[in-house]
C-alpha positions as a printed Julia matrix, in Angstrom:
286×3 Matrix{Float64}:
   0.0    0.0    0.0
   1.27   3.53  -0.66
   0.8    6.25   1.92
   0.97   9.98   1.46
   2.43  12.19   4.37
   1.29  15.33   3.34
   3.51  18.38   4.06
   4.13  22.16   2.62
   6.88  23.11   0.51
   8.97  24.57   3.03
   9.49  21.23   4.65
   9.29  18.97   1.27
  10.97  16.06   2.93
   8.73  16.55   6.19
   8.92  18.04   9.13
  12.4   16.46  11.02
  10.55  15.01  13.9
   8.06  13.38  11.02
  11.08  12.11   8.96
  11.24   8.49  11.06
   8.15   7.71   9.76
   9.02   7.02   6.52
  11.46   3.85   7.02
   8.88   3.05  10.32
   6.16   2.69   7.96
   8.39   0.84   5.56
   9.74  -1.48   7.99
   5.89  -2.49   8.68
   6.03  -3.18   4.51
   4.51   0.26   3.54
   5.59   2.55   0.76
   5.7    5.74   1.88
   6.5    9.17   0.92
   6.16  12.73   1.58
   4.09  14.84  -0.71
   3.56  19.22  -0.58
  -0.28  19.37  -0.26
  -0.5   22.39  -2.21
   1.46  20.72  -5.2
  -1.41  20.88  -7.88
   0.14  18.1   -9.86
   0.52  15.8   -6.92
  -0.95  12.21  -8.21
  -3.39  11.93  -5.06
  -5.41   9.49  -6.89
  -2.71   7.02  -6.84
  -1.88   6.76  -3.09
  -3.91   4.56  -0.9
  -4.11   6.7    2.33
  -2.93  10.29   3.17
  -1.52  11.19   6.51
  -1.3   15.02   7.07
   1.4   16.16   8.75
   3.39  19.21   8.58
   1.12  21.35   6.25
   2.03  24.23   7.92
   0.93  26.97   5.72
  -2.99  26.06   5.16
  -4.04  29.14   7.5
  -2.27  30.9    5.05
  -4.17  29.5    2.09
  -7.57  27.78   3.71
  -9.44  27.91   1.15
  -7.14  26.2   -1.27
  -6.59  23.71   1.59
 -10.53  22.99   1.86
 -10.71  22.33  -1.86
  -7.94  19.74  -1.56
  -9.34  17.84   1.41
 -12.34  17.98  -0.88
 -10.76  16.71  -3.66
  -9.31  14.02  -1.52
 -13.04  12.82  -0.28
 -14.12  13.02  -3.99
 -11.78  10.87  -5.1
 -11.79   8.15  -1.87
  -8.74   8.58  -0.34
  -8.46   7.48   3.29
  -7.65  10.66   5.05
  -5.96  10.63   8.75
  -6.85  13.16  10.54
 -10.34  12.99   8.54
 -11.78  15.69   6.88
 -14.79  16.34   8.78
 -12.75  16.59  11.83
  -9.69  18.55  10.53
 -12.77  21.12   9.05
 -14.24  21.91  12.78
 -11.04  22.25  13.87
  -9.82  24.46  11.57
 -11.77  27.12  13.0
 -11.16  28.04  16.57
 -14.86  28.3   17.5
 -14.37  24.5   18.19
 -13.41  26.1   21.93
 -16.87  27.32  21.79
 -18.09  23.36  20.89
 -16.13  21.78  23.58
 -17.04  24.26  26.2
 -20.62  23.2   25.89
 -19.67  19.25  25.93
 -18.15  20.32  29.15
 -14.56  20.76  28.46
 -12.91  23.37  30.69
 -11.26  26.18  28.41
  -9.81  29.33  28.64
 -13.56  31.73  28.52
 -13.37  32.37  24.67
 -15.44  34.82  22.77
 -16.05  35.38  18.95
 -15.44  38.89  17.56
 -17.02  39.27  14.2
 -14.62  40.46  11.07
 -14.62  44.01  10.83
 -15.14  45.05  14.51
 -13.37  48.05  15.82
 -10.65  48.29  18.4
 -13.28  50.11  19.94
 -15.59  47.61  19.84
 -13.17  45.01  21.46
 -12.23  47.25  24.33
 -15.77  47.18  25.22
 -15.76  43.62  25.35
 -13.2   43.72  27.18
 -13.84  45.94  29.9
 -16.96  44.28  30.44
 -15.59  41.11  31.0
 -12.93  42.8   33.47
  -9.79  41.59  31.62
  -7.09  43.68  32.02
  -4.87  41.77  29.47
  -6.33  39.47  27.15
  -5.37  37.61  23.55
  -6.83  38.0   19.99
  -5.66  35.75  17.24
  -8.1   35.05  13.9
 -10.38  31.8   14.4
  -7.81  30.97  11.57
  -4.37  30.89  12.36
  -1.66  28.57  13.07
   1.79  28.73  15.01
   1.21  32.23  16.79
   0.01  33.68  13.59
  -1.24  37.43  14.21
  -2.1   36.01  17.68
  -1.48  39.65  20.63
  -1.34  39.79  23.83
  -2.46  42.96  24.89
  -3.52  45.6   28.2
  -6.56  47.31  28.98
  -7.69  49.99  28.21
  -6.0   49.99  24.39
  -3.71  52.51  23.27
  -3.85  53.83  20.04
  -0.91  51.07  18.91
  -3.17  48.35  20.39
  -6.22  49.23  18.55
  -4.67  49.26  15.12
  -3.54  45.62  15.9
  -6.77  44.85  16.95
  -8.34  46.56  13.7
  -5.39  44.11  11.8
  -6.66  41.25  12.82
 -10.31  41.64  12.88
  -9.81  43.34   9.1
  -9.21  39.59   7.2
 -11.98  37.51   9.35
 -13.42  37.07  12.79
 -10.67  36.6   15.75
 -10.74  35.43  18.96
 -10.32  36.81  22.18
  -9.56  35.4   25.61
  -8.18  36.31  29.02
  -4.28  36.28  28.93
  -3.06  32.7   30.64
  -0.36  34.48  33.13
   0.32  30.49  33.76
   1.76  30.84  30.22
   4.99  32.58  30.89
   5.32  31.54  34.8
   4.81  28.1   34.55
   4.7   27.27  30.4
   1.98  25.23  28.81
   1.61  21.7   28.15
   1.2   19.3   24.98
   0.26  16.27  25.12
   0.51  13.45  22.51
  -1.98  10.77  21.8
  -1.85   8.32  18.88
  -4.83   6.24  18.29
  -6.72   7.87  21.36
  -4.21   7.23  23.72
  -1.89   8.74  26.0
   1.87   8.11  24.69
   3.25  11.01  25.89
   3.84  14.92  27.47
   6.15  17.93  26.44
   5.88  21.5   28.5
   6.18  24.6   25.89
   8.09  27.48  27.27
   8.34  30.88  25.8
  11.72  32.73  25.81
  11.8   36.0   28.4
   9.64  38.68  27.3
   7.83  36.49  24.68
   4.21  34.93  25.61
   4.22  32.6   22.42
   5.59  29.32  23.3
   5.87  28.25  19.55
   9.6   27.17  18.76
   9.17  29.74  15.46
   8.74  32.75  18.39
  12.11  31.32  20.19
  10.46  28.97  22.81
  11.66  25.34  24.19
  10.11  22.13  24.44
  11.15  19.81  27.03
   9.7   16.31  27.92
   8.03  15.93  31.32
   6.41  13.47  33.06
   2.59  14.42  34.33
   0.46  13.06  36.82
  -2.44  10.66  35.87
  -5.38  13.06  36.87
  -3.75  15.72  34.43
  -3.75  13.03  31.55
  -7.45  11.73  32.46
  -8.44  15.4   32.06
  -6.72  15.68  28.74
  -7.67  12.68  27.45
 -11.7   13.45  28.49
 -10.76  16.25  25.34
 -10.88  13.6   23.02
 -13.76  11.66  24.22
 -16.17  14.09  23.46
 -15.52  13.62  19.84
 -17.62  12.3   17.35
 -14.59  10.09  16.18
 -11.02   9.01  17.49
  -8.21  10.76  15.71
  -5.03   9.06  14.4
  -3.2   11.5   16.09
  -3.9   14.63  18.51
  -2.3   17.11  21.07
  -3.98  18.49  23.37
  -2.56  21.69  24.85
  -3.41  23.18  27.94
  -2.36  24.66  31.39
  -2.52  23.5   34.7
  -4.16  25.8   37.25
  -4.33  24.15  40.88
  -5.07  20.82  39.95
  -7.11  21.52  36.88
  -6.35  20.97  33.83
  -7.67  23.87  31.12
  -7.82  23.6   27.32
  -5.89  26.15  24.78
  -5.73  24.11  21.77
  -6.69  20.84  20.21
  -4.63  20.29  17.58
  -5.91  17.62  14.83
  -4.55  18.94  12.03
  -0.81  19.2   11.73
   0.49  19.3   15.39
   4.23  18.85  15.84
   3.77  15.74  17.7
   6.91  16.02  19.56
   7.58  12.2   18.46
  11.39  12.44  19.4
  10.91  13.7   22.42
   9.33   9.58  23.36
  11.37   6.39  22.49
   8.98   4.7   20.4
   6.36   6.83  19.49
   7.33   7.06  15.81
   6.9    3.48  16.08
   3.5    3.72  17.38
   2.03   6.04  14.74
   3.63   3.96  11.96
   2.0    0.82  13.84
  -1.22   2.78  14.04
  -1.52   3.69  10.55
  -1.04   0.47   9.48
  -3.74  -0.72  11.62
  -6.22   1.42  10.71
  -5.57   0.5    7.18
């Protein structure tokens, strides 16, 4: 069987923590190879399954990204992560979804596309944040995402008018457990636990992404944090091939930032085995 790890053109040969998976899928007797998603010429058609991985751009170019997942439905392919679960959560009003399946979450609210800066300081000020984050319900990797004080100065509202200019955002209370204490990932393959990274931004940075200069370290969690992360993923209509759920830890709660189900840097060398796993996983579901 041939298998498809899709990928974007600045990472043609995948992703280097994705790389193993090549020989681990061919040492299960796969043939396996990395494609760019966006390559119009790609022979799709002619690949049994597609595993996305590092597509890293498709915020960037959603749209074309939704007509290929379409054009991979159309013509069969077995897609892991599927479509209709990499669609909801390519838009970040999935919080919104989980929230009211009783997943605890940063409080997240919706700010329609062309909103003032004006109108999100009102928000704002009602909801007695005094520093608070706005990304696009569209982004990726710390993409246009701002952490900003209350009340807005006149720099802060033309970011805010930025973002909300191109499509809705979103807007939550700023996470100070973000840059004391860093934020956690955690990998599952198959729907379960394999293992846990902690995200750290560099000083005077709040992004934790490695592209914005932060670290990712392994760590070992207790059991109650990986029940509560895991409870993410049982809400879901379906179990993914792969997630990470990302979160911080306030007292002994666990609280939701992101589920990733897209293209999540899985953190697979930070685990002995767990390139292993997914290769054994994808075969399995085939």
């Amino acid at each position: 069987m041939r298998i498809a790890l899709a990928t974007y053109e600045h990472a043609a040969q995948l992703a280097p923590d994705d790389q193993g998976l090549i020989p681990a899928l061919e040492s299960l007797g796969l043939d396996a190879e990395a494609v760019v998603w966006s390559n119009k010429g790609a022979p799709w058609e002619s690949f049994d399954a597609v595993v996305i991985r590092s597509c890293w751009d498709y915020h960037l170019n959603v749209g074309a990204f939704r007509q290929w997942l379409e054009r991979l439905e159309s013509s069969r392919r077995r897609v892991m992560n599927s479509p209709a679960i990499v669609r909801w959560n390519a838009d970040k009003r999935y919080l919104l979804d989980l929230a009211w399946r009783g997943i605890a979450t940063i409080p997240t609210m919706v700010v329609p596309r062309g909103r003032s800066g004006a109108d999100v300081a009102t928000l704002v000020r009602a909801e007695g944040w005094s520093r608070f984050v706005i990304k696009p319900t569209v982004s990726a990797s710390g993409y246009e995402t701002y952490a900003l004080d209350a009340p807005l100065d006149d720099a802060a509202r033309a970011l805010v008018d930025r973002v909300t200019s191109t499509g809705d955002a979103l807007v939550q209370p700023f996470a100070e457990e973000v840059p004391s204490h860093g934020e956690y990932s955690f990998t599952f393959i198959d729907g379960a636990f394999s293992h846990a990274t902690i995200k750290r931004a560099r000083g005077g940075e709040f992004r934790v992404q490695t592209e914005h200069g932060g670290t990712v370290d392994a760590v070992d969690v207790s059991p109650s944090l990986v029940a509560q992360a895991a409870r993410v993923l049982a809400v879901l209509p379906e179990v993914p091939l792969y997630a990470r759920v990302d979160g911080i830890v306030r007292g002994d709660a666990f609280l939701l930032m992101e589920l990733e189900l897209i293209e999540p840097h899985l953190f697979l060398g930070y685990c002995d085995g767990a390139v292993e796993r997914l290769a054994a996983a994808i075969k399995a579901r085939l």
